[in-house]
C-alpha positions in Angstrom: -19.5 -15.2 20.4 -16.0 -16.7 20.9 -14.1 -16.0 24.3 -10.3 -15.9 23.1 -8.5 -17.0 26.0 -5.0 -18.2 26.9 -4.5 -21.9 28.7 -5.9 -21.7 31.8 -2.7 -22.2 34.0 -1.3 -18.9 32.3 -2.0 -15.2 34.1 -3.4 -12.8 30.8 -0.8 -9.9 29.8 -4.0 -8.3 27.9 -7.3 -8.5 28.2 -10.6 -7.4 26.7 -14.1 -7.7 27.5 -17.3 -6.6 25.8 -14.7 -4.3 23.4 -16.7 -1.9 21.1 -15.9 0.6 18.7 -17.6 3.0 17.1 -16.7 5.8 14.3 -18.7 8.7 13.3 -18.6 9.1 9.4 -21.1 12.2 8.4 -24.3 11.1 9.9 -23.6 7.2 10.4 -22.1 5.2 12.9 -19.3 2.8 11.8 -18.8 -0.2 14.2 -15.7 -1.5 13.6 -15.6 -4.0 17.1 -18.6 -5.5 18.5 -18.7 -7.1 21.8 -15.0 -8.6 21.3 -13.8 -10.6 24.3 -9.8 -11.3 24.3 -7.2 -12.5 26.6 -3.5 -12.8 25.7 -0.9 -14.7 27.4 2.6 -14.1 28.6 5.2 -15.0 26.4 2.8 -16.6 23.7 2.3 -15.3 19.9 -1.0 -14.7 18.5 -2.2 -14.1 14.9 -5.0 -12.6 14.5 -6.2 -12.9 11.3 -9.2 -10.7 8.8 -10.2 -9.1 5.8 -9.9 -5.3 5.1 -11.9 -3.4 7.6 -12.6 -6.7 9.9 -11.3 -4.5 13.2 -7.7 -6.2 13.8 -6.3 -3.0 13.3 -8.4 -1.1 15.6 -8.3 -4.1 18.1 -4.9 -3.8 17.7 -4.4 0.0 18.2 -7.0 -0.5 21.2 -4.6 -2.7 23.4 -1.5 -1.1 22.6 -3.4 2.1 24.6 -3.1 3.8 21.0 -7.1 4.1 20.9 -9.5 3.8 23.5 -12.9 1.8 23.0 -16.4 3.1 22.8 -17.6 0.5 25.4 -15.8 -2.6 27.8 -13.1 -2.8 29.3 -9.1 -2.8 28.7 -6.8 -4.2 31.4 -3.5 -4.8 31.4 -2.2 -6.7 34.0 -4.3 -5.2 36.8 -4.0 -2.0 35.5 -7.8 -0.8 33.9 -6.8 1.0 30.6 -10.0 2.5 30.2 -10.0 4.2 33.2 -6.7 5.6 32.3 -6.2 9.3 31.6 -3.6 10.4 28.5 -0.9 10.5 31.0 -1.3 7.1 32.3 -2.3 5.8 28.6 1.4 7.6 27.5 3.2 5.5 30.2 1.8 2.4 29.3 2.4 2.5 26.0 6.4 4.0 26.8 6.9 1.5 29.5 5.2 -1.4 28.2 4.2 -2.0 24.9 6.3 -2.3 21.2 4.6 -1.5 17.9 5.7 -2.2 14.4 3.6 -1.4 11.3 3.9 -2.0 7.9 6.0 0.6 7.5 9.2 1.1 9.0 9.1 5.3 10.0 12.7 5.2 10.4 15.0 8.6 11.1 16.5 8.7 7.2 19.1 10.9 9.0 20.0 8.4 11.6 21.8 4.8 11.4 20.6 1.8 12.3 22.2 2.0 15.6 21.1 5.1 16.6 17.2 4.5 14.9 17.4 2.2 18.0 18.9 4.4 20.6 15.9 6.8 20.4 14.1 4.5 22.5 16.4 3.3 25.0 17.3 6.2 25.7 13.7 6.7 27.4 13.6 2.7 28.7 14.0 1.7 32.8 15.8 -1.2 31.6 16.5 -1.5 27.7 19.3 -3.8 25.3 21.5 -2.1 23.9 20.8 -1.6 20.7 23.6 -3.2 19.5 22.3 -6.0 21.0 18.6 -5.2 19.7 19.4 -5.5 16.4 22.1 -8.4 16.4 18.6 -10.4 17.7 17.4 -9.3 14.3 20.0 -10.6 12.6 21.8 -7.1 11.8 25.0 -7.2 13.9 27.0 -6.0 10.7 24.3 -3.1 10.0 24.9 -1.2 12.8 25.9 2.4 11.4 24.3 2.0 7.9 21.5 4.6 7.1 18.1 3.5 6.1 18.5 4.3 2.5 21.4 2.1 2.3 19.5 -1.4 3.9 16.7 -3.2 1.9 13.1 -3.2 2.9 13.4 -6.4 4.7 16.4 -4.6 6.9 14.3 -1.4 7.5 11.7 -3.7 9.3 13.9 -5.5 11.4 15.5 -2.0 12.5 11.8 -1.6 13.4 11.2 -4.2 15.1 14.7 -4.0 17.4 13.4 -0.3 18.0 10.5 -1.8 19.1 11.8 -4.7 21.4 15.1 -2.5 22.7 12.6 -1.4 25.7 11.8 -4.8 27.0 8.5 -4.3 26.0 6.2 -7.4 28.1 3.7 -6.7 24.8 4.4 -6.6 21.0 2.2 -5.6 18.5 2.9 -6.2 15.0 0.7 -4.4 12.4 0.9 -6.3 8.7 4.4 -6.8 9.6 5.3 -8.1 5.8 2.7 -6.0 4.4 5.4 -4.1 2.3 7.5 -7.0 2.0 7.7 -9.5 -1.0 7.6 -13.3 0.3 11.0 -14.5 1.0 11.4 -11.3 3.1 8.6 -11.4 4.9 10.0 -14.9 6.0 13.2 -13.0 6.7 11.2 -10.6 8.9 8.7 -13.0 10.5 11.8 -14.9 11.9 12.8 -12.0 13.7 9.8 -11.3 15.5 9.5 -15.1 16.2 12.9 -15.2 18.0 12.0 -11.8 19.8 9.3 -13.7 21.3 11.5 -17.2 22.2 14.3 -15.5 23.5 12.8 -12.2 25.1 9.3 -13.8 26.1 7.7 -11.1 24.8 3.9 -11.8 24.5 3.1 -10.9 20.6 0.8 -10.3 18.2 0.8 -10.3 14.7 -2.3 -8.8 12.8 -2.6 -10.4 9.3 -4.7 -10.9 5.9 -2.2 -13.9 5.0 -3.6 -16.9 6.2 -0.1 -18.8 5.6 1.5 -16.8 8.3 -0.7 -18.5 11.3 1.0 -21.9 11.1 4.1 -20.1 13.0 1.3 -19.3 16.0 1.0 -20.6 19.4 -3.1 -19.6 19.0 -4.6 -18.4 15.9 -7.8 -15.5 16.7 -10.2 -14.6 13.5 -12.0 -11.8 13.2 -14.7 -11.2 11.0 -16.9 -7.9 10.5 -15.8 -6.6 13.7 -16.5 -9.9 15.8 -14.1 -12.5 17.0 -15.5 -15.7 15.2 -12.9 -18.3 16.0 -9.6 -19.2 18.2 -8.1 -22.4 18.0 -4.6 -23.4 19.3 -1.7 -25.2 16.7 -0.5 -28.3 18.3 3.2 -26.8 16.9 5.0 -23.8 15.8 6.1 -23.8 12.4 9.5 -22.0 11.5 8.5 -18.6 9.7 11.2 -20.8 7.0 8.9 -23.2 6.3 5.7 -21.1 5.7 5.2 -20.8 1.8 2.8 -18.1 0.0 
C-alpha cells in the first residue's frame, strides 16, 4: 500500500487514512476505495491519475465533504470530517472548498460576471468576480452569457466561480474532459495560475497521463487502491504539455 504524503516540512490541508467506500448495487457490494491513505499539502497541485471506475472520483467527492466514506477517517486541517454532521459537512464545503467538473453548470440566464457573483455573494472574504475571472484570462467576458463564450470560456467561468471564495482547497474533476486539446491547455493554465498566485492547494482528477507533467506530485490509483506517488523534479507549463 502507498502512503501519499506531502514533504515533510509542509502541515497537510487534507488528509485520509484507511479511506473505504462501498456501494450497494442489488445484492452486491461495490468497493470503489480500499484502504486509501492520502495527505495533501498547502499550496501544492496534485494529479491524481486512473482508469474509469479506479475511485478518483469518489476520492475526490469524499474530501471535498461531497460524500462521506464507509470506513477511516477525513480531516481537514484539525477538523474530523467524518465526524461531521450535514450542517458542519455544508460549511466546509461553502467555506472551504472549490469544485469544478467536466461540465461547467453555468446559470444560461446569467453573465459571466454575475455566474461568479452567486458565490461571493455567500464568501467571508471573496475576489471580486471581476477579478476572479480576469485570473482566468476573461477580463473582456465579463457580461457575456454562456451561450455566447466557447467551451474552453465556460470552464474558466467555472473555475473563477470556484476560486472567487478563496477556497484553501480545489478540486478539479476531468477538468478538460469536454474539451478538445488546445483548450484543455487553455483551461489547465487557468487552474495552474489559480494555484501560483492564490496558493490554493489543488487537485486535478485525470485519465490523461500527459496532464501530470504540470504537477508538483503525481498520485495513481488503480481498482480503488493508491498504487504509486512520486514527486516531478519541475512543473511543466500546461503550454508545453502535448496529447
Amino acid at each position: 500500500m502507498v502512503m501519499a504524503q506531502p514533504a515533510e516540512e509542509t502541515r497537510s490541508v487534507l488528509s485520509v487514512t484507511r479511506l473505504t467506500k462501498t456501494y450497494p448495487m442489488g445484492e452486491v457490494q461495490v468497493t470503489a476505495l480500499r484502504g486509501v491513505d492520502l495527505a495533501l499539502a498547502a499550496g501544492e497541485l496534485v494529479v491524481l491519475l486512473g482508469a474509469s471506475g479506479s475511485g478518483k472520483s469518489t476520492l475526490l467527492n469524499i474530501l471535498g465533504g461531497l460524500d462521506v466514506p464507509t470506513s477511516g477517517r477525513v480531516l481537514y486541517r484539525d477538523q474530523d470530517l467524518t465526524a461531521a454532521n450535514e450542517r458542519a459537512l455544508t460549511a466546509y464545503r461553502r467555506d472551504h472548498v472549490g469544485f469544478v467538473f467536466q461540465f461547467y453548470n453555468l446559470v444560461p440566464s446569467l453573465t459571466a460576471r454575475e455566474n461568479v457573483a452567486l458565490v461571493t455573494d455567500l464568501a467571508e472574504r471573496p475576489l471580486f468576480p471581476e477579478d476572479a475571472l480576469a485570473l482566468v484570462g476573461l477580463e473582456q467576458r465579463l457580461d457575456h452569457y454562456p451561450a455566447q463564450l466557447s467551451g474552453g470560456e465556460q470552464q474558466r467561468v467555472a473555475i473563477a466561480r470556484a476560486i472567487a471564495k478563496r477556497p484553501d482547497v480545489l478540486l478539479c474533476d476531468e477538468p478538460t474532459g469536454a474539451l478538445d486539446a488546445q483548450t484543455g491547455k487553455v483551461v489547465l493554465a487557468a487552474v495552474e495560475r489559480v494555484n501560483r498566485e492564490l496558493g490554493t492547494t489543488t487537485a486535478v482528477i485525470t485519465h490523461n497521463a500527459v496532464i501530470a507533467a504540470m504537477a508538483d506530485r503525481v498520485l495513481q490509483l488503480t481498482d480503488g487502491r493508491l498504487v504509486a506517488d512520486r514527486r516531478n523534479p519541475s512543473r511543466a507549463s500546461p503550454t508545453e504539455l502535448e496529447w
